[in-house]
C-alpha positions as a Markdown table, in Angstrom:
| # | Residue | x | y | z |
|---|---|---|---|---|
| 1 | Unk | 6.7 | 18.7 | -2.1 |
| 2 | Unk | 9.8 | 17.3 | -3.9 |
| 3 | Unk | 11.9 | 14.5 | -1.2 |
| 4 | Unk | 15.1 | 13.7 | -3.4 |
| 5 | Unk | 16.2 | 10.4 | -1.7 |
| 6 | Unk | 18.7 | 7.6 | -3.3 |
| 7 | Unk | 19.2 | 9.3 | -6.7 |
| 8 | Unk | 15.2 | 9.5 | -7.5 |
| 9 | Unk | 12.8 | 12.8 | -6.8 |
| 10 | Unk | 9.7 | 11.4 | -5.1 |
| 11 | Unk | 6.3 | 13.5 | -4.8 |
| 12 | Unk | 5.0 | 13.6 | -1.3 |
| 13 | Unk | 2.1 | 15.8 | -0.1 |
| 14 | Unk | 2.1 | 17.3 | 3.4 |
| 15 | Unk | -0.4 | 18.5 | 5.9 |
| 16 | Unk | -2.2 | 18.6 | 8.9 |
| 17 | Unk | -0.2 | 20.4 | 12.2 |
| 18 | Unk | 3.4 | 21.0 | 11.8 |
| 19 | Unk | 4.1 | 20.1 | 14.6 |
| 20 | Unk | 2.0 | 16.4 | 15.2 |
| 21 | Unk | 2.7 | 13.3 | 15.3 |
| 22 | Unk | 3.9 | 11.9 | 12.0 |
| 23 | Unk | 2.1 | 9.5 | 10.1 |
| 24 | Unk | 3.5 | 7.5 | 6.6 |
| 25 | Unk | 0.8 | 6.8 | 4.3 |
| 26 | Unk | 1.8 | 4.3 | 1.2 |
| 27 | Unk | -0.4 | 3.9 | -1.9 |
| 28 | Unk | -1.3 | 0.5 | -3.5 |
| 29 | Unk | -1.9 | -0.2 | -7.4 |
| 30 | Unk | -2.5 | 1.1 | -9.1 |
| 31 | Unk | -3.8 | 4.4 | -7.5 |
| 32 | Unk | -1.8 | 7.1 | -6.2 |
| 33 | Unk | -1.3 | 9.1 | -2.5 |
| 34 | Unk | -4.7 | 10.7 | -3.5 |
| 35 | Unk | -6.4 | 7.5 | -2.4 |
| 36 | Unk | -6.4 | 9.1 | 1.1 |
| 37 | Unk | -7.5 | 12.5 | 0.4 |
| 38 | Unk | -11.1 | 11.0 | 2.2 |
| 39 | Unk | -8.8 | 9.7 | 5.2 |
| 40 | Unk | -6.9 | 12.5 | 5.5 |
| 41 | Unk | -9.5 | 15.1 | 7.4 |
| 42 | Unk | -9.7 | 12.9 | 10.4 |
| 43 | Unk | -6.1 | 12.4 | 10.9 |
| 44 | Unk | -5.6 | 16.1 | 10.6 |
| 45 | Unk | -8.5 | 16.9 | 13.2 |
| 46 | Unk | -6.5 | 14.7 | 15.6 |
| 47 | Unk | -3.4 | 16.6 | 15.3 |
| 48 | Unk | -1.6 | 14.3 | 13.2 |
| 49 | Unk | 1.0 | 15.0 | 10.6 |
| 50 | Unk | 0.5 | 13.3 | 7.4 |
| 51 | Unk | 3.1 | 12.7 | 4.8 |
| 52 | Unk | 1.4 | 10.5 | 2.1 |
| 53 | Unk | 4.6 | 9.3 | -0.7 |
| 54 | Unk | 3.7 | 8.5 | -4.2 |
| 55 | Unk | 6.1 | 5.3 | -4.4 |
| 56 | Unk | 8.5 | 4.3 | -7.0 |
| 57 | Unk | 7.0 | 3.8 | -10.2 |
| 58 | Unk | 4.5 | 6.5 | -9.2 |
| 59 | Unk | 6.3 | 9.8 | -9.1 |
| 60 | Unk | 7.6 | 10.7 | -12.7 |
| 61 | Unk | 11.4 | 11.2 | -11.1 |
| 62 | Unk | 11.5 | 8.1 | -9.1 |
| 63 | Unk | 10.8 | 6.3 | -12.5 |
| 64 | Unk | 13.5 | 3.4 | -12.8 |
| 65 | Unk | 13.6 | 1.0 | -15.9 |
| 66 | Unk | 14.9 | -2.3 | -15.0 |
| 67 | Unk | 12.5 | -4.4 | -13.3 |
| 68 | Unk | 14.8 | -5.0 | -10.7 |
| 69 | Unk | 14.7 | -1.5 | -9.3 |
| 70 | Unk | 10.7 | -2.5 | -8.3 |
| 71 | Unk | 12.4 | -5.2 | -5.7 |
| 72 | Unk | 10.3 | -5.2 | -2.4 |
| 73 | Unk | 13.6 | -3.9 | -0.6 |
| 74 | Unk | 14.3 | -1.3 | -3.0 |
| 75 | Unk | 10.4 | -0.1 | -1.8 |
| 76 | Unk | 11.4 | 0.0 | 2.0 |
| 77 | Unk | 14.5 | 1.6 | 1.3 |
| 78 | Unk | 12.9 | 4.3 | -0.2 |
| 79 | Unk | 10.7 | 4.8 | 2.7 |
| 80 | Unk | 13.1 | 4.9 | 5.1 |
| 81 | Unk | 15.3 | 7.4 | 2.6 |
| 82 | Unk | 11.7 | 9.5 | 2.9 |
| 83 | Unk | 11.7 | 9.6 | 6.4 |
| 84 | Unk | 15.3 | 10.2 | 6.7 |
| 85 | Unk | 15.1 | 13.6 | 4.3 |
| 86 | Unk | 12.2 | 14.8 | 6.1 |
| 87 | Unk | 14.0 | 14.1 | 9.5 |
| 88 | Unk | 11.0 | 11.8 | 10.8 |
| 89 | Unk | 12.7 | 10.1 | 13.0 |
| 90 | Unk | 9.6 | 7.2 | 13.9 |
| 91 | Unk | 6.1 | 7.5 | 12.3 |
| 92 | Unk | 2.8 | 6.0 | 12.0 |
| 93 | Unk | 2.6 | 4.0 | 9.0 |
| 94 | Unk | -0.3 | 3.0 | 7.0 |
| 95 | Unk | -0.9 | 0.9 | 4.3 |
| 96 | Unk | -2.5 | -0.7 | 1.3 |
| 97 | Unk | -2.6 | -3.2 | -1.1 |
| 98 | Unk | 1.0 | -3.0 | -2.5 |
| 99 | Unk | 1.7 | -0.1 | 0.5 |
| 100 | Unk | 0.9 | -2.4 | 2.9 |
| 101 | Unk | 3.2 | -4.8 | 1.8 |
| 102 | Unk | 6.0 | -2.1 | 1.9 |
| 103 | Unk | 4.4 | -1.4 | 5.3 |
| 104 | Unk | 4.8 | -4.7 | 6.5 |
| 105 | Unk | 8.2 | -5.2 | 5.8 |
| 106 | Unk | 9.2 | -2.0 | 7.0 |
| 107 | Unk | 8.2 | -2.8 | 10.4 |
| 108 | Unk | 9.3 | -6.3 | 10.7 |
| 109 | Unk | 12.8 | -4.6 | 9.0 |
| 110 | Unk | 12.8 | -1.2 | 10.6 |
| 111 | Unk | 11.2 | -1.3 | 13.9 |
| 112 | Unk | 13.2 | 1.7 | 15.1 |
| 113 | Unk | 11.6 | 3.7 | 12.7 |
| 114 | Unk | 7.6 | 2.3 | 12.7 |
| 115 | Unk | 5.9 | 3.3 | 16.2 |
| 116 | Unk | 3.1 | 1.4 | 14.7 |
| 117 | Unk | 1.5 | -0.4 | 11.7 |
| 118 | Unk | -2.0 | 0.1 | 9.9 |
| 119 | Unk | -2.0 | -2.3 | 7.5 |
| 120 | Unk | -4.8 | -2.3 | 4.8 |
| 121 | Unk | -6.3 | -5.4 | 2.7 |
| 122 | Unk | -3.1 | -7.1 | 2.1 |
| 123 | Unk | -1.7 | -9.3 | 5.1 |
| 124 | Unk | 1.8 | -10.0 | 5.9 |
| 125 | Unk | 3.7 | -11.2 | 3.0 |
| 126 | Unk | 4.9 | -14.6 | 4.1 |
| 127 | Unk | 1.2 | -14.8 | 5.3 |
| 128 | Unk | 0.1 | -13.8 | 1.6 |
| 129 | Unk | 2.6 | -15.9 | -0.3 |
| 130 | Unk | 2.3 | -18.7 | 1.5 |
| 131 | Unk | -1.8 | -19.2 | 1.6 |
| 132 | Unk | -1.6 | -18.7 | -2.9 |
| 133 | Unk | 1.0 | -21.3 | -2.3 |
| 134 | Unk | -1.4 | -23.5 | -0.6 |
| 135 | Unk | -4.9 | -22.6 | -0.9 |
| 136 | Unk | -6.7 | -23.3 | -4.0 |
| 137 | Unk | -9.2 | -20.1 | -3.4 |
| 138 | Unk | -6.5 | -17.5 | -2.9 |
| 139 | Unk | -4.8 | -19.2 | -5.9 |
| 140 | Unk | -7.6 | -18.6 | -8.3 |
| 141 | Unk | -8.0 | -14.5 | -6.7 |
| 142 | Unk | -4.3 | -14.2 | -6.9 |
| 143 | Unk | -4.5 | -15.5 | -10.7 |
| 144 | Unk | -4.3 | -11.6 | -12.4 |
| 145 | Unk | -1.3 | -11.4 | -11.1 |
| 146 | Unk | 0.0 | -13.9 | -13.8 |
| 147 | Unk | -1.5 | -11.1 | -17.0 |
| 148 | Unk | 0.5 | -8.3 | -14.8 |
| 149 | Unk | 3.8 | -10.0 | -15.2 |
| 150 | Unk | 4.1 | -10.4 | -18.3 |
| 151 | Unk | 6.2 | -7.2 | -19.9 |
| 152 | Unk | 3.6 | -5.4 | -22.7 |
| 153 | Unk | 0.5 | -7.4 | -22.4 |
| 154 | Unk | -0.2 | -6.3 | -19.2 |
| 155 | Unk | 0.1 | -2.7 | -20.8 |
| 156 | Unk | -2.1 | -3.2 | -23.5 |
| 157 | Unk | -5.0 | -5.1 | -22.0 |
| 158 | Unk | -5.4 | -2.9 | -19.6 |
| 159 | Unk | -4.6 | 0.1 | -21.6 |
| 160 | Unk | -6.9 | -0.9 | -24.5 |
| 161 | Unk | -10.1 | 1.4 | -25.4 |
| 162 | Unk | -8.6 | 4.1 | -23.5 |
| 163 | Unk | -8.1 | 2.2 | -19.9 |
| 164 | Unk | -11.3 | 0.7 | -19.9 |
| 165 | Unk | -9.6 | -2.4 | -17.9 |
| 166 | Unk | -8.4 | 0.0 | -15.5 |
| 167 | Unk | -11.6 | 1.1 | -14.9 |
| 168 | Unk | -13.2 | -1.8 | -14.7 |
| 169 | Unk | -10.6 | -2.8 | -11.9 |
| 170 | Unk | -11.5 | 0.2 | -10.1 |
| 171 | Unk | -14.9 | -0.1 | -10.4 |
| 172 | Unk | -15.3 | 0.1 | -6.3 |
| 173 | Unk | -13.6 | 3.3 | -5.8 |
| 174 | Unk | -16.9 | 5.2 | -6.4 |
| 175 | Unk | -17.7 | 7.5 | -9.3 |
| 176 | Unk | -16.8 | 7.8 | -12.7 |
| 177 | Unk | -14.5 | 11.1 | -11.9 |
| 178 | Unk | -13.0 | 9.7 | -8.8 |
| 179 | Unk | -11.9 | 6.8 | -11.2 |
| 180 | Unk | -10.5 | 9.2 | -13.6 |
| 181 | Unk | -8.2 | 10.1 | -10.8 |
| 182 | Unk | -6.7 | 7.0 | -10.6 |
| 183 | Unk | -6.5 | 6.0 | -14.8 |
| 184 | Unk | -5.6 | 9.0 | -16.1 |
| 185 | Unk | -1.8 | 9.5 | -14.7 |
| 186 | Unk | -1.5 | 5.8 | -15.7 |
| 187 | Unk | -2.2 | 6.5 | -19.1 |
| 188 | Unk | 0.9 | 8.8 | -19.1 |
| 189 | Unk | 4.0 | 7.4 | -21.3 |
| 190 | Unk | 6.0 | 4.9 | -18.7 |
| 191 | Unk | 3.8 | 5.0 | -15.8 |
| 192 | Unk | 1.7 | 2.1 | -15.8 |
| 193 | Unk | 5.2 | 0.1 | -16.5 |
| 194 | Unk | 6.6 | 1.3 | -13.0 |
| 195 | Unk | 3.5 | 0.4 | -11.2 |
| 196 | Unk | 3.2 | -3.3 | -12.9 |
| 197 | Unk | 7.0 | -3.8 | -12.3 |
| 198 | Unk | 5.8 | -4.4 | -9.2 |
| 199 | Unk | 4.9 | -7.5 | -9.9 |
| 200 | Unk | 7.2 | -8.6 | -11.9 |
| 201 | Unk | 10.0 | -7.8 | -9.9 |
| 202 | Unk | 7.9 | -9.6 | -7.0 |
| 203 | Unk | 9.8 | -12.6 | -5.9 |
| 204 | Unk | 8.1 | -15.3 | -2.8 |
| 205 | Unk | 11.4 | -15.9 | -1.3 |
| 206 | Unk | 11.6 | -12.1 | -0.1 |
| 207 | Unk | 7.8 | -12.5 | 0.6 |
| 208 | Unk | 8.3 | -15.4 | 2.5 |
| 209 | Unk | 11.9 | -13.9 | 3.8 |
| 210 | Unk | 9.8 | -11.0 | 5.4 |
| 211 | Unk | 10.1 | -11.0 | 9.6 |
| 212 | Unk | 7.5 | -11.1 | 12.0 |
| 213 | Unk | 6.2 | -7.7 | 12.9 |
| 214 | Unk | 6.6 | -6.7 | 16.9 |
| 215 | Unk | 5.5 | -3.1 | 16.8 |
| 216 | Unk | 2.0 | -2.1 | 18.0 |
| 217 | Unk | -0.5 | -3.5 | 14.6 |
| 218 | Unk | -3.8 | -2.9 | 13.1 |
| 219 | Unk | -4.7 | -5.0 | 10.5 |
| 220 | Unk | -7.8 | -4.1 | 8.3 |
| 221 | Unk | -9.9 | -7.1 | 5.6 |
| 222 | Unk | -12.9 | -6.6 | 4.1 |
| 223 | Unk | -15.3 | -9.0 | 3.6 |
| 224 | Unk | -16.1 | -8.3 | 0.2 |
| 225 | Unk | -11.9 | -8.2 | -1.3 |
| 226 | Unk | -11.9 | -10.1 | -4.9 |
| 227 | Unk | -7.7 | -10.2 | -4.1 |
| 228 | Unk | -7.8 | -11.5 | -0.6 |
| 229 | Unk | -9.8 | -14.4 | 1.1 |
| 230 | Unk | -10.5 | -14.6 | 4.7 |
| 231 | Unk | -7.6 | -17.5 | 4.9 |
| 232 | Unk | -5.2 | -15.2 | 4.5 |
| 233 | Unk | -6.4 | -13.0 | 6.5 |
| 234 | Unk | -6.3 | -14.9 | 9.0 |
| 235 | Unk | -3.0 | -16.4 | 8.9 |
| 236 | Unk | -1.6 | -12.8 | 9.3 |
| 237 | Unk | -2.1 | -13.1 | 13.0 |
| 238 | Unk | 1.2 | -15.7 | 12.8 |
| 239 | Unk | 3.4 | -13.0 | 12.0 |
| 240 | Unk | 2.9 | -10.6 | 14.6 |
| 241 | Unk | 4.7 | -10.8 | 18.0 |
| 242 | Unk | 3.4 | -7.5 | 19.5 |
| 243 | Unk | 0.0 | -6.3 | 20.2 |
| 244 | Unk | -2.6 | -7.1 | 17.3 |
| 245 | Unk | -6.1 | -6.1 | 16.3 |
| 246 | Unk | -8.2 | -7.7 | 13.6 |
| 247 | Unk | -10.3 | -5.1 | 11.5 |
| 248 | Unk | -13.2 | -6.5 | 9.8 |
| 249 | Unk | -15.4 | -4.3 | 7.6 |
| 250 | Unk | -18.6 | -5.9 | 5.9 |
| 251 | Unk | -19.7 | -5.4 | 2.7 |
| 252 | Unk | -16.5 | -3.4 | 1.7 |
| 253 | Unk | -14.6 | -4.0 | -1.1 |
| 254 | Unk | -11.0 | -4.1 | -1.7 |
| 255 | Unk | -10.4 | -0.5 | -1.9 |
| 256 | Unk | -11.0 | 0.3 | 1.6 |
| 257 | Unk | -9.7 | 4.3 | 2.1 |
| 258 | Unk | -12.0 | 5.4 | -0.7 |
| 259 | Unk | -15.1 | 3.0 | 0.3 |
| 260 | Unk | -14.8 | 3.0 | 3.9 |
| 261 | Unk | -12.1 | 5.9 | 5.0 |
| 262 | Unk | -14.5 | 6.7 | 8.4 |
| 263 | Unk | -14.0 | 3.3 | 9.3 |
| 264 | Unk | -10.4 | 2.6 | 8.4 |
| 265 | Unk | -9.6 | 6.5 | 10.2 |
| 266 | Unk | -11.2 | 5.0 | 12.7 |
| 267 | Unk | -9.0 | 2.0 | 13.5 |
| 268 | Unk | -6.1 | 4.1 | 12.5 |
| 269 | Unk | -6.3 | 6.7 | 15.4 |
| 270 | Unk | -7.7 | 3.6 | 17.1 |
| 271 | Unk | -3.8 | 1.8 | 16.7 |
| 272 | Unk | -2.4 | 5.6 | 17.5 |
| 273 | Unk | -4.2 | 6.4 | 20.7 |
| 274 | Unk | -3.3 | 3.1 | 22.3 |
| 275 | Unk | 0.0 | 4.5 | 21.9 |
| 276 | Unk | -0.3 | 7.3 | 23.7 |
């Protein structure tokens, strides 16, 4: 379906019972609400509602220009505009890599409107920016970040030879079509710009600025993330005030809900029942 929220047309795809419990999925980079098509069974067989948003950047008519427009709160605000059009009051919200950022700061910002927080790979983002401010070892993983920044090169490495860095960075998701998924609507004119301004509109005060998180929270690390080290991980226990599980999945890689999606469903209706 079409949600037309703060001037912008966003794609978000709908399913499971009509009338369950709601549940907010958001996408990381540079992939796409598809990344939970492997989650989504399991949430539906529990009588969940899923709503799963391609963010800014991602949906051809929520496509801004200005780096500016890719500001952290611009990201929340466009959740909570989602929620608001499809008259979700609360929802279950999960999370990853750049979604779980957006996640995270919609809880600790929002709390009214998360009934509680699966959060996937990345940890809170004072947590985050704080450990690649003082940890050598996240430093050097965080270090691509610096090539994604900068305006055209970013595009043209990692569009060169027909996406064959994008590939390569995705080499975890599984096969060669499920890749293709992923690489072949950033290969369309303007998108792989909206999902890098990301990071260049990325600023560590707001990171840093982020609150601490005091609804119900899952967080979920693997062992085997090239983008995030067990240290910061770890701190992201700091930054919680409510209830908080630690999810640890060995010999996973970073991209958790196509690797692992029965283990990450699993600690998602985990966080859900607990509810009630």
């Amino acid at each position: 379906m079409k949600i037309d929220a703060r001037g912008l047309t966003f794609d978000v795809h709908a399913d499971g019972p009509a009338d369950g419990d709601p549940v907010l999925l958001l996408h990381g980079f540079p992939q796409h609400s598809g990344e939970w098509v492997d989650l989504l069974p399991a949430l539906h067989a529990a009588g969940l509602r899923t709503y799963a948003l391609d963010q800014r950047g991602y949906s051809p008519g929520a496509r801004p220009t200005a780096v500016e427009a890719y500001r952290l709160a611009e990201c929340v605000a466009d959740a909570v505009a989602v929620l608001d059009a499809l008259d979700v009051p609360t929802a279950h919200v999960v999370g990853h890599d750049w979604g779980s950022i957006v996640a995270w700061a919609l809880a600790a910002g929002h709390p009214d409107r998360v009934r509680t927080l699966t959060a996937v790979s990345v940890p809170h983002p004072a947590a985050m920016a704080r450990t690649i401010a003082r940890d050598r070892k996240q430093k050097a993983r965080s270090a691509y970040m610096g090539l994604f920044r900068k305006e055209g090169k970013a595009e043209k490495v990692l569009l060169a030879w027909h996406g064959a860095a994008l590939r390569k960075l995705l080499g975890g998701v599984g096969n060669r079509e499920r890749i293709e998924t992923y690489v072949r609507p950033m290969r369309e004119p303007g998108a792989l710009t909206g999902a890098l301004n990301w990071y260049r509109a990325m600023s560590g005060r707001e990171l840093v600025g982020t609150g601490p998180v005091s609804v119900p929270t899952t967080y979920v690390w693997s062992d085997r993330d090239t983008a995030v080290g067990r240290t910061a991980a770890e701190a992201c226990a700091a930054y919680v005030t409510g209830t908080y599980r630690f999810v640890e999945l060995t010999g996973v890689s970073h991209w958790i809900p196509d690797e692992a999606p029965g283990a990450l469903a699993e600690a998602v209706l985990a966080q859900v029942e607990a509810v009630g």
